[in-house]
C-alpha positions in Angstrom: 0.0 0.0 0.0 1.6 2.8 -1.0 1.7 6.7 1.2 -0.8 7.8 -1.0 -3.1 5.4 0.2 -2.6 5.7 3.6 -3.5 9.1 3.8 -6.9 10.5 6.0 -9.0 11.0 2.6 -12.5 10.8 3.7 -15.3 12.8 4.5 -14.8 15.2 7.2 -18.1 14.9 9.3 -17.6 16.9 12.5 -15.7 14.2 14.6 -12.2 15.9 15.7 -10.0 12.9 18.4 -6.9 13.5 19.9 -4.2 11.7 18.4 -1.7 10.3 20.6 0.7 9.8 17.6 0.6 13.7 17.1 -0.6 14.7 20.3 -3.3 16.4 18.8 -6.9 16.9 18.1 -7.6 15.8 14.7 -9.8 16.2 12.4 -11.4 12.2 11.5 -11.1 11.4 7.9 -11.4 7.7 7.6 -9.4 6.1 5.2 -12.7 4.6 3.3 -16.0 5.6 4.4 -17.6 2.8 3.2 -15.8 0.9 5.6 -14.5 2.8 8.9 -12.5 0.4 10.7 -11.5 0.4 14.7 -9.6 -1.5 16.6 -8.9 -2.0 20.7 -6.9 -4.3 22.8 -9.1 -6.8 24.4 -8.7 -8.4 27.6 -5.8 -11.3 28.2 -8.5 -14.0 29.8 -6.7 -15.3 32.8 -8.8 -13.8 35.4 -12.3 -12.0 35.8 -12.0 -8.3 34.3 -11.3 -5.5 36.8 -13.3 -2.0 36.5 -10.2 -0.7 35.4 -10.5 -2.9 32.5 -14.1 -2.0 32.4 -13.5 1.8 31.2 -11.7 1.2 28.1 -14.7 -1.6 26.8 -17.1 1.4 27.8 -15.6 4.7 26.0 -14.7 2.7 22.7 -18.1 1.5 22.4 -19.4 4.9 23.1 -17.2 5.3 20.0 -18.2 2.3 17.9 -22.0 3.8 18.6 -20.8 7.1 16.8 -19.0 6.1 14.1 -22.1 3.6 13.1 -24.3 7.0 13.5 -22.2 9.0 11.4 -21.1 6.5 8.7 -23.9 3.6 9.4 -24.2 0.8 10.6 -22.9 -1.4 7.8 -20.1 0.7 7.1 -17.8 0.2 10.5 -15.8 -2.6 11.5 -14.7 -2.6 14.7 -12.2 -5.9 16.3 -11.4 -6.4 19.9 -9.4 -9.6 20.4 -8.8 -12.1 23.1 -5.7 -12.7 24.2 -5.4 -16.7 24.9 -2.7 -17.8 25.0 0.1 -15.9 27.6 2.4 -16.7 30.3 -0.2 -15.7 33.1 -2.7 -17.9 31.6 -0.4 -20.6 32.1 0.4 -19.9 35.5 -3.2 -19.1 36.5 -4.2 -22.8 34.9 -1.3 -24.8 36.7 -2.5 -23.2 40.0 -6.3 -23.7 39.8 -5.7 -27.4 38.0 -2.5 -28.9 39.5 -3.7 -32.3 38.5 -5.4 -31.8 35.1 -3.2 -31.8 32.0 -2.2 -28.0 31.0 -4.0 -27.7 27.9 -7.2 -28.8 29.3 -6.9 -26.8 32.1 -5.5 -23.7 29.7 -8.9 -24.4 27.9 -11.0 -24.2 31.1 -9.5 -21.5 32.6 -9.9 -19.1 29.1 -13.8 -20.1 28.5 -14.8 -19.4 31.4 -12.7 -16.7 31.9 -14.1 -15.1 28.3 -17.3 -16.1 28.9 -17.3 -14.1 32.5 -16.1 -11.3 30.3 -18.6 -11.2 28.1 -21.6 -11.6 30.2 -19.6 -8.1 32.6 -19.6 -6.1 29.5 -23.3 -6.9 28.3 -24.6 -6.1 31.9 -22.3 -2.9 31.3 -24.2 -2.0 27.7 -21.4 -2.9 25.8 -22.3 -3.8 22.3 -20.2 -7.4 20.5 -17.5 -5.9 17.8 -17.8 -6.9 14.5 -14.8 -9.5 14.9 -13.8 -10.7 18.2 -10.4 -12.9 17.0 -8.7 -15.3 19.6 -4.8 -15.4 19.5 -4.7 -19.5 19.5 -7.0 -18.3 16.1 -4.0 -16.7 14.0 -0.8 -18.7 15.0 0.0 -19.6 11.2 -0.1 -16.0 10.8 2.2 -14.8 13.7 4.5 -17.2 12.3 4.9 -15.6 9.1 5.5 -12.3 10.3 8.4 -13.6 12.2 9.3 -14.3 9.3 9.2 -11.8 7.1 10.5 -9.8 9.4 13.4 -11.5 9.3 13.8 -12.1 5.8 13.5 -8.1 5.9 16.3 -7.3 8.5 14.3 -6.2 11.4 14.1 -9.6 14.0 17.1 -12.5 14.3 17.2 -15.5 16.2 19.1 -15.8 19.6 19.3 -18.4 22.6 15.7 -20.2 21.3 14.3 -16.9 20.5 13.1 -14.7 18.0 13.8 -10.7 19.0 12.6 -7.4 17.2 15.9 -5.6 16.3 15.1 -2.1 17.0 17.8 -0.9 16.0 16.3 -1.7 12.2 13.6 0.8 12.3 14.9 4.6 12.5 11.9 5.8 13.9 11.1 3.1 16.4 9.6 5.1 19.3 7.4 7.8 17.5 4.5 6.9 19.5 5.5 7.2 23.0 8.0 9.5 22.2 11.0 7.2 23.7 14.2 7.1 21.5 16.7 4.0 21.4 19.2 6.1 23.3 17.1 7.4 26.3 16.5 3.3 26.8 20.0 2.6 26.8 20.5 5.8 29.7 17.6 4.6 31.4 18.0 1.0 31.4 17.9 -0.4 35.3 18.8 -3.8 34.5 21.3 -5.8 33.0 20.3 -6.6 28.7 20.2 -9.9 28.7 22.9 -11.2 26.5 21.2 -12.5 23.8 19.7 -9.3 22.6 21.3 -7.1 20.6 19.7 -3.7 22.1 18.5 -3.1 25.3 14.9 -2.3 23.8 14.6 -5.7 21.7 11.4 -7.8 22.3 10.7 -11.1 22.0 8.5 -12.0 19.1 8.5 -15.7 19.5 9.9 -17.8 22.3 10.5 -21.6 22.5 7.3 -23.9 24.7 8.7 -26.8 27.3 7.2 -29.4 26.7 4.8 -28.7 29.9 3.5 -25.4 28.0 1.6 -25.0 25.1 3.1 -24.5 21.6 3.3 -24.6 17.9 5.7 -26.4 15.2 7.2 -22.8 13.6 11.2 -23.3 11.9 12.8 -22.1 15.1 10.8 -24.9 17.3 8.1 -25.6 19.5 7.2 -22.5 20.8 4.4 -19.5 21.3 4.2 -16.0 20.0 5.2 -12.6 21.9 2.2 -10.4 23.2 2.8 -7.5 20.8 2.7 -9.8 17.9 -0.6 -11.4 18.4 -2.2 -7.8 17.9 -0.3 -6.8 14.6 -1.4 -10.3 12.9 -5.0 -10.0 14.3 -5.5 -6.6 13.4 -4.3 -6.6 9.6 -6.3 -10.1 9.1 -9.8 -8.3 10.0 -9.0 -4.4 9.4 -5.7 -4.8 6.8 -2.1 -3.2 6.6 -3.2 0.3 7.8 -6.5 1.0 9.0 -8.3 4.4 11.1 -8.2 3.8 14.7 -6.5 2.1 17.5 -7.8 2.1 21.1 -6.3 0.9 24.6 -5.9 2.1 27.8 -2.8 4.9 28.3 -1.2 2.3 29.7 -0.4 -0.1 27.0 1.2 3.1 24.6 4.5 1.7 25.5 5.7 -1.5 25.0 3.1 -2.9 23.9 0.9 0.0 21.5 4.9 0.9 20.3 5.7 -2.4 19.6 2.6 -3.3 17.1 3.6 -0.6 15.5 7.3 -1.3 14.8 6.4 -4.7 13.6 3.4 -3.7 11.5 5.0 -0.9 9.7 8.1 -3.2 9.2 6.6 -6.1 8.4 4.6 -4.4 5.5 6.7 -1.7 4.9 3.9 1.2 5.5 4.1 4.5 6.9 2.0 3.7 10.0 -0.3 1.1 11.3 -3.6 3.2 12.1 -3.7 6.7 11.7 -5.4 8.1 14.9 -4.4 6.3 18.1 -6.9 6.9 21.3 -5.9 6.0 25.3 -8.2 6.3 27.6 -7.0 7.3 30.9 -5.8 5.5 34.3 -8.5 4.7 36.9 -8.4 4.4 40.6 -10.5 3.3 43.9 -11.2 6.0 46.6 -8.3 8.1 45.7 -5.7 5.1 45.2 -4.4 2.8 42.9 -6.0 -0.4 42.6 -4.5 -3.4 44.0 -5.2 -6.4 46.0 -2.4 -5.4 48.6 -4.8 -2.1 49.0 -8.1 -3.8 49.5 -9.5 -1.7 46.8 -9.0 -4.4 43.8 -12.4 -4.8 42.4 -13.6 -7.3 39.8 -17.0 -5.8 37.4 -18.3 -9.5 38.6 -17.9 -8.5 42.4 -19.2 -4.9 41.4 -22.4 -5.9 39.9 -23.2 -9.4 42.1 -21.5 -9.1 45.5 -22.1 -5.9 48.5 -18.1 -5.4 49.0 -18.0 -2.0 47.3 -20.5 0.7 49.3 -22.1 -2.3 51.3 -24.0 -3.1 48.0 -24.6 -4.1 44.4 -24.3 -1.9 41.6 -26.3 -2.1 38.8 -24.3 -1.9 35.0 -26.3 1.4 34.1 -24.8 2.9 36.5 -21.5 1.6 36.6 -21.0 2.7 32.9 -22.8 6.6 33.8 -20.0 6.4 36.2 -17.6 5.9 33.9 -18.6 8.4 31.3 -19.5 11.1 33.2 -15.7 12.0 33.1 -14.0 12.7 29.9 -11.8 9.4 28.7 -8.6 11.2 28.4 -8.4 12.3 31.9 -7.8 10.4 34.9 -11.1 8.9 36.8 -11.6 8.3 40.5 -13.8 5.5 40.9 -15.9 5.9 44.2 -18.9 5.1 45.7 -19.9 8.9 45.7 -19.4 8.8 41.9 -21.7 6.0 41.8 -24.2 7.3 43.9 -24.3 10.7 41.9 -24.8 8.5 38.5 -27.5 6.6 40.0 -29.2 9.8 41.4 -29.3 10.9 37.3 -30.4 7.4 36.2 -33.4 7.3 38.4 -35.3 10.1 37.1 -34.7 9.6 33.8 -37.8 8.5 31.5 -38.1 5.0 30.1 -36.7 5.7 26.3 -39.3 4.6 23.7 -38.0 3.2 20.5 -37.4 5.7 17.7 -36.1 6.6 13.7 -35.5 10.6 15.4 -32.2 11.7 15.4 -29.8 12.7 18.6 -30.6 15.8 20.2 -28.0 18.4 18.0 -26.0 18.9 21.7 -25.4 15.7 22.6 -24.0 14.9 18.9 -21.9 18.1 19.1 -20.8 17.6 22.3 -19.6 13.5 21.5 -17.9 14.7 17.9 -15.6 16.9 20.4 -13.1 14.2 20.9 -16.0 12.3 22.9 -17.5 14.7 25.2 -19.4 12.7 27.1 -19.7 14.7 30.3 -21.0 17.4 28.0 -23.4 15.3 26.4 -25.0 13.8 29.7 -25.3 17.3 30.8 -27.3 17.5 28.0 -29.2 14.8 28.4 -30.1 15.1 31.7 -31.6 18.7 30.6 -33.8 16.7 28.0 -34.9 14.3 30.2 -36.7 16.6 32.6 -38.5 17.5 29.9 -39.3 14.2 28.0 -42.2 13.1 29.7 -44.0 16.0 28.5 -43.0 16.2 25.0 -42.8 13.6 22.6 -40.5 15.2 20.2 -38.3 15.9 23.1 -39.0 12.2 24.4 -37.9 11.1 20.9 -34.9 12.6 20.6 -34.0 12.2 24.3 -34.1 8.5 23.5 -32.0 8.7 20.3 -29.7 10.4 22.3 -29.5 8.2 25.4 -28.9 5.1 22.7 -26.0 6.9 21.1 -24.2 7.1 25.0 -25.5 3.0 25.6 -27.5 4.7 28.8 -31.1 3.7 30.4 -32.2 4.6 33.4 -32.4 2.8 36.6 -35.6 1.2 37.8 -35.7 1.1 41.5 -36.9 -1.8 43.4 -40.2 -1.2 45.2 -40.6 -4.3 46.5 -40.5 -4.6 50.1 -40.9 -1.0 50.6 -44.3 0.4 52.7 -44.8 3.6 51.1 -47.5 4.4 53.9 -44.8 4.0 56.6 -42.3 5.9 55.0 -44.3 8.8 54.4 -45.6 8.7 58.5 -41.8 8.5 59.4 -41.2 11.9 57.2 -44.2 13.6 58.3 -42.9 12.6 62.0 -39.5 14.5 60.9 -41.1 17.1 59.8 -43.2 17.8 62.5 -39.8 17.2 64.7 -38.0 20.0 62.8 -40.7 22.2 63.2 -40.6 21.7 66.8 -36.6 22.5 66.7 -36.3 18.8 68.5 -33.3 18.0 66.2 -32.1 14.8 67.8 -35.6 13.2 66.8 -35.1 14.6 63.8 -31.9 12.9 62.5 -32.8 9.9 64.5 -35.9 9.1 61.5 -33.2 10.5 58.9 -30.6 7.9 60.4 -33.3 5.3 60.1 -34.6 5.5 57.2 -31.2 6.2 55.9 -30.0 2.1 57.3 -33.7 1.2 55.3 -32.1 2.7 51.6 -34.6 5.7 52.2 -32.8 9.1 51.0 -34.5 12.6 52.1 -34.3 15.8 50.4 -35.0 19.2 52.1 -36.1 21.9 50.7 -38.9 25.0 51.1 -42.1 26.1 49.2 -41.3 28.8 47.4 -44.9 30.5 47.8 -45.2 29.8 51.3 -41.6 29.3 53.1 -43.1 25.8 54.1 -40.8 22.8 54.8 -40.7 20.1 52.1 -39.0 16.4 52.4 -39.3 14.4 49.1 -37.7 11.0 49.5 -35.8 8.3 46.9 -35.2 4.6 47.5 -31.5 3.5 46.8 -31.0 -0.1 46.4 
């Protein structure tokens, strides 16, 4: 394919991204608009996703629901792989199922693993991609990149392995912004002395006979991690294609590496024009980690009371999520969740609709993703909806766009009769200045899931308490 080819020569339709390989906003020309194609690290399936890994499945769908509005449905592809076969899988197989043999326990551990995945992400509103390849899938075409690569000059075998020579590629380092010399300063460890550079990766690396592997002309062995992505990416989007996703943490090695063996492999100028990274996420102000206490699976989130003393339901998990902008850093807490939920509740039941997105919530999403913009503006038109069915209409075009519904609170159990005595009781507790009764009912109905509001009449001064059930 030749530079000519590559080049952003689409219809310009109002969508502008920042573009981590420039460090830009853009404006989005896709290569083909017939056929807009995206593509985003999925997860490695050795153990149940983690919220973090939540936020990245969450904004690039919110993108993959844009791009089908603006170019239709038919005319984006969007792949997000699994990665199946890995070191940690192994481990996480041999530890669960000491006695079974490794490939049936490799087997277990991934299908269940994926099919946990998939079941978090659909309780999340996630929709399926257009391709979701598996690594074990493309083997026979890992193994020929290896070796065009080093029929090209750019990898070389060394003690059972097959290493990336960085060295070959002038430019390596364009999207993180590293250079080969500022590895060599900063290099903490010894190279190991097989590699030629200190930045070389491993691109295929020899299987004992207690790990799984494939016949390939240096041995028995498995591919690298970068290389899975480069062969499963060109197989469903091709040589160069319009966007790559991830989370900001995979821009270096792993986002760097694709790239260096893509470009090299078939001799392009890039490997997808705009590159997107969402931003790092932690718990109540801290990093996530099991040592922390803070490490929390989606599973655990939506099934088990550990975070906030209860469950939380995917609409609001993903409100959560979006209601800060995907570049930035998030602070996942149970007051976040709590103010999402407080949206989701009064938000109208969307009706099914041909209207199109409410002009401020597409504006505000074709600005590099706005989406705290756009539930602002949502919000506004749901207060409304209920009244208006043109505003109803488009209210519910534009909550589809963002993958959001509201939340439908569980009445069941709750006496409405006794809650309202117990505020009336409060009320006539405040009016009395007897404050301790007061937030004694509050504190009550408070342990019950019973939130109050205060607030005055603003004809007559008088004391008001409405009151919301949080489950």
């Amino acid at each position: 394919m030749s530079a000519a080819e590559t080049e952003k020569s689409g219809t310009f339709k109002g969508l502008r991204l920042t573009n981590t390989l420039t460090r830009s906003r853009e404006d989005f020309r896709a290569i083909d608009d017939g056929n807009v194609r995206l593509y985003v690290c999925g997860p490695t399936v050795y153990d149940y996703a983690h919220i973090g890994n939540a936020r990245p499945a969450i904004v690039f769908d919110v993108l993959f629901r844009l791009l089908r509005h603006l170019y239709g449905e038919d005319h984006v592809t969007y792949a997000r792989n699994i990665t199946d076969v890995d070191d940690k899988i192994n481990a996480r197989a041999l530890r669960d199922h000491p006695d079974m043999p490794l490939n049936e326990a490799i087997a277990l551990v991934t299908q269940k693993t994926a099919d946990q995945f998939h079941k978090d992400i659909a309780a999340l509103g996630v929709l399926q991609p257009t391709h979701e390849p598996r690594a074990t899938q493309h083997i026979d075409g890992m193994i020929e990149m290896v070796k065009t690569l080093i029929d090209k000059g750019h990898a070389y075998e060394a003690d059972g392995e097959v290493l990336f020579d960085t060295v070959s590629m002038p430019d390596y380092g364009g999207l993180s912004k590293r250079n080969l010399d500022e590895q060599r300063a900063g290099a903490r460890i010894a190279v190991d002395a097989h590699k030629k550079n200190p930045g070389d990766f491993v691109l295929w690396k020899l299987s004992s006979d207690e790990e799984p592997g494939w016949a390939s002309p240096w041995g028995r062995g498995r591919p690298g991690w970068h290389l899975e992505c480069s062969v499963m990416s060109e197989h469903h989007l091709g040589e160069v294609f319009d966007i790559h996703g991830g989370g900001l943490d995979l821009i270096f090695p792993h986002h760097e590496n694709e790239i260096a063996q893509s470009r090299c492999a078939h001799g392009t100028g890039t490997m997808a024009n705009y590159w997107m990274h969402n931003g790092f996420l932690q718990v109540e102000g801290r990093k996530m980690s099991k040592s922390e206490g803070n490490f929390f699976t989606i599973k655990e989130l939506l099934e088990d009371t550990g975070f906030g003393g209860r469950k939380w339901p995917g609409e609001v998990l993903r409100l959560a999520m979006l209601m800060t902008n995907y570049r930035e850093p998030i602070d996942f807490s149970v007051r976040k969740l709590e103010e999402a939920e407080n949206l989701l509740v009064k938000w109208p039941e969307p009706i099914e609709t041909d209207a199109a997105p409410d002009p401020q919530v597409l504006d505000a999403l074709l600005d590099d993703l706005n989406t705290s913009a756009a539930i602002q503006r949502l919000h506004a038109l749901a207060s409304d909806a209920a009244k208006d069915s043109e505003k109803l209409a488009a209210y519910s075009a534009s909550a589809a766009l963002l993958g959001l519904s509201p939340v439908k609170v569980d009445m069941a159990g709750i006496d409405e009769s006794a809650i309202l005595e117990a505020v009336n009781n409060r009320l006539e507790a405040l009016n009395a200045k007897n404050w301790a009764e007061a937030d004694r009912i509050r504190d009550e109905l408070t342990s019950q899931g019973i939130l109050l509001k205060d607030s005055k009449d603003s004809e007559t001064g008088a004391r008001i308490t409405s009151w919301e059930v949080k489950r």
